[in-house]
SELUMSE-502086 format. One line per field, with one value per residue: residue number from 0; residue in three letters; x, y, z of N, C-alpha, C in turn. Coordinates in Angstrom, 3 decimals. Atoms other than C-alpha are relative to their C-alpha. Layout:
REM SELUMSE-502086
k = NUM/... .
r = ALA/... .
n.x = X/... .
n.y = Y/... .
n.z = Z/... .
ca.x = X/... .
ca.y = Y/... .
ca.z = Z/... .
c.x = X/... .
c.y = Y/... .
c.z = Z/... .
END
This chain:
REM SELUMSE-502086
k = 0/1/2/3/4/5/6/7/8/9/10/11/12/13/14/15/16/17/18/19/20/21/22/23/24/25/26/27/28/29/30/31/32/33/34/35/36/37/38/39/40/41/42/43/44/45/46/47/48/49/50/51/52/53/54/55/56/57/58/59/60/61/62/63/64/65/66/67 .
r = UNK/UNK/UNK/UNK/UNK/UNK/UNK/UNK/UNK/UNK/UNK/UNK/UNK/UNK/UNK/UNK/UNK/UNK/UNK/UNK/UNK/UNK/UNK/UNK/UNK/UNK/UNK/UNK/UNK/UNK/UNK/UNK/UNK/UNK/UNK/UNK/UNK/UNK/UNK/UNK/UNK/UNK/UNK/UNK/UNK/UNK/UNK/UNK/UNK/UNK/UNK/UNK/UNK/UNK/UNK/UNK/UNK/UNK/UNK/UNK/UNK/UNK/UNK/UNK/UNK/UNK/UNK/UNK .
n.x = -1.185/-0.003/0.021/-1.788/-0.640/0.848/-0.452/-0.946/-0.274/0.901/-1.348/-1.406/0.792/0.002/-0.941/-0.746/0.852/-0.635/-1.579/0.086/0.249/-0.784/-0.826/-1.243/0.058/-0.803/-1.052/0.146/-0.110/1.255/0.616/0.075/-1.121/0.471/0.996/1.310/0.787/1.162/-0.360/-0.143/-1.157/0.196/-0.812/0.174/-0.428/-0.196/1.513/1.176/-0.680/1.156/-0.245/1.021/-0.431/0.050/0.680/-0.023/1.180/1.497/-0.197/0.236/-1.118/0.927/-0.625/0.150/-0.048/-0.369/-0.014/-0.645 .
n.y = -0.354/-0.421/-1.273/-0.724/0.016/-0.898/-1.073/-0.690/-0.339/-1.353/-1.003/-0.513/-1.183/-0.670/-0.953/-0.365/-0.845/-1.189/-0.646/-0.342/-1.603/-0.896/-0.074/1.256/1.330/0.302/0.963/-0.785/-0.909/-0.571/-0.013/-1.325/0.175/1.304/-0.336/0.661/0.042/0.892/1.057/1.246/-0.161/1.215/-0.594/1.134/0.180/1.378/0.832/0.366/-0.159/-0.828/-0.892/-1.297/-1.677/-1.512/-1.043/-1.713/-0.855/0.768/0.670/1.053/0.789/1.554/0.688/1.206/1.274/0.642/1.403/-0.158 .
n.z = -0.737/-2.071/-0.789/-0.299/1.110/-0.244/-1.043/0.320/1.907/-0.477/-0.332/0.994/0.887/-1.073/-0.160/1.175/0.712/-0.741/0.534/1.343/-0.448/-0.290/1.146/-0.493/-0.161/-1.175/0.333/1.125/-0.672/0.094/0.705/0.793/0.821/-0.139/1.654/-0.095/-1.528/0.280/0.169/-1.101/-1.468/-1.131/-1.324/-0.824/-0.941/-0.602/-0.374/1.596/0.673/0.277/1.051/0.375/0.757/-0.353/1.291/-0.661/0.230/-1.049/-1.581/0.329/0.269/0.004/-0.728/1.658/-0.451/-1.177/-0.415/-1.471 .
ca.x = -8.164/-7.936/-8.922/-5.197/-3.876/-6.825/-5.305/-2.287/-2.449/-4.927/-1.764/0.630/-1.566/-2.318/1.092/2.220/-0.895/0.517/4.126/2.559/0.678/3.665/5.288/7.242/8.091/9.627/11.963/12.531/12.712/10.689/8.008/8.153/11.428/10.046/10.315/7.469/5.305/2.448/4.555/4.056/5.722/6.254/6.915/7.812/8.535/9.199/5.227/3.744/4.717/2.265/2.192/0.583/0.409/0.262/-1.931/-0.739/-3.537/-6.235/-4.571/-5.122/-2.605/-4.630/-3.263/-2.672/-1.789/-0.967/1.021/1.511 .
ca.y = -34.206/-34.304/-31.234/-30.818/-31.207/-28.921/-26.464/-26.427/-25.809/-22.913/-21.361/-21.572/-19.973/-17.583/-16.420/-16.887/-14.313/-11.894/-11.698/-11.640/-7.989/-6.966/-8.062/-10.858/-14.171/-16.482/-18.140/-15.393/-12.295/-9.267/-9.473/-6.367/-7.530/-10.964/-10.481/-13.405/-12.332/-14.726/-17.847/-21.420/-21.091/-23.733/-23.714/-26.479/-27.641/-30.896/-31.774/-30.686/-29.388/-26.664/-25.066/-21.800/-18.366/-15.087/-12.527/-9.066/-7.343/-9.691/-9.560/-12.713/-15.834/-19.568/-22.315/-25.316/-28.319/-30.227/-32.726/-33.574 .
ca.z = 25.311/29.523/31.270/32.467/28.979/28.268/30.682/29.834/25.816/27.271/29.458/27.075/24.290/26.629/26.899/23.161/22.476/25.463/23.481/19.821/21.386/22.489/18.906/20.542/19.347/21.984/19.539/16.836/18.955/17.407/15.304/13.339/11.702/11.091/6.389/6.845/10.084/8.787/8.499/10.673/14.296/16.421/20.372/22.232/25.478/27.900/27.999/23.900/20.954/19.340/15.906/15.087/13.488/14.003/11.824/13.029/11.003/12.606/15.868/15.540/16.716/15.635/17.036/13.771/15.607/19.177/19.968/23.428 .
c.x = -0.404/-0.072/1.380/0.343/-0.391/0.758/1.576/0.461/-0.810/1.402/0.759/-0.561/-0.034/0.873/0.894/-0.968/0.620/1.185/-0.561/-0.713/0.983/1.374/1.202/0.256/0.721/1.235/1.481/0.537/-1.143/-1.213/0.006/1.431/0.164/-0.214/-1.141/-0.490/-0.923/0.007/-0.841/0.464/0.000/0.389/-0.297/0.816/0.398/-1.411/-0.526/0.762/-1.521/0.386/-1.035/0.478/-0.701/-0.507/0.228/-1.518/-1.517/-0.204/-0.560/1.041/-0.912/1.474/-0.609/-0.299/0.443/0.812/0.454/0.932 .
c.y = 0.155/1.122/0.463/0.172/1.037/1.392/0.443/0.686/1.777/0.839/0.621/0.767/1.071/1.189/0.177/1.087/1.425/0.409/0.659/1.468/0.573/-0.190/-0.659/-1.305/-0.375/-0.355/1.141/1.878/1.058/-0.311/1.016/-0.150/-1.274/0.357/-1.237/-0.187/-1.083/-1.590/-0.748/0.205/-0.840/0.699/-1.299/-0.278/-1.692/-0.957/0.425/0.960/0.921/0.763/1.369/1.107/0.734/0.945/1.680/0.930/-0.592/0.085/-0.682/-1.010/-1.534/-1.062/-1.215/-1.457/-0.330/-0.727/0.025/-1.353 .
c.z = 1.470/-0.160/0.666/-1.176/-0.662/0.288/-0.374/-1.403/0.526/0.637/-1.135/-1.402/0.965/-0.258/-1.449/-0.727/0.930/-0.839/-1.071/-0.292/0.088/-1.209/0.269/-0.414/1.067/-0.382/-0.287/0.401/-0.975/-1.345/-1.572/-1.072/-0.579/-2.101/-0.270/1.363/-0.042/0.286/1.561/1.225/1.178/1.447/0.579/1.297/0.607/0.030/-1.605/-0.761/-1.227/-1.541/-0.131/-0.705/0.469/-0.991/0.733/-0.351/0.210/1.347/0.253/0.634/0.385/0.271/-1.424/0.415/1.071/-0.322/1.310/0.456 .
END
């Protein structure tokens, strides 16, 4: 993967690990009321298209798949 492309999967993780602290999805709204917190969760924008999850009791959020 390019070092921009790189860069930007890095941002945007980044900031889907800042919400999932503060028990935020972006889509979904809170976490804590989420009856499957664990599940799949996509987020996508105009430039890629990202899957991941969220492990509250790992504080934890892995990143599954790209596409850009």
């Amino acid at each position: 993967m390019p070092t921009a492309q790189q860069e930007l999967v890095s941002a945007v993780m980044d900031g889907l690990v800042d919400l999932a602290s503060l028990g935020i999805d972006p889509k979904d709204g809170s976490l804590y009321e989420d009856p499957n917190p664990m599940r799949l969760r996509t987020y996508e924008d105009e430039r890629l298209l990202l899957w991941y999850q969220t492990i509250p009791h790992r504080r934890r959020v892995y990143l599954k798949r790209i596409n850009l």
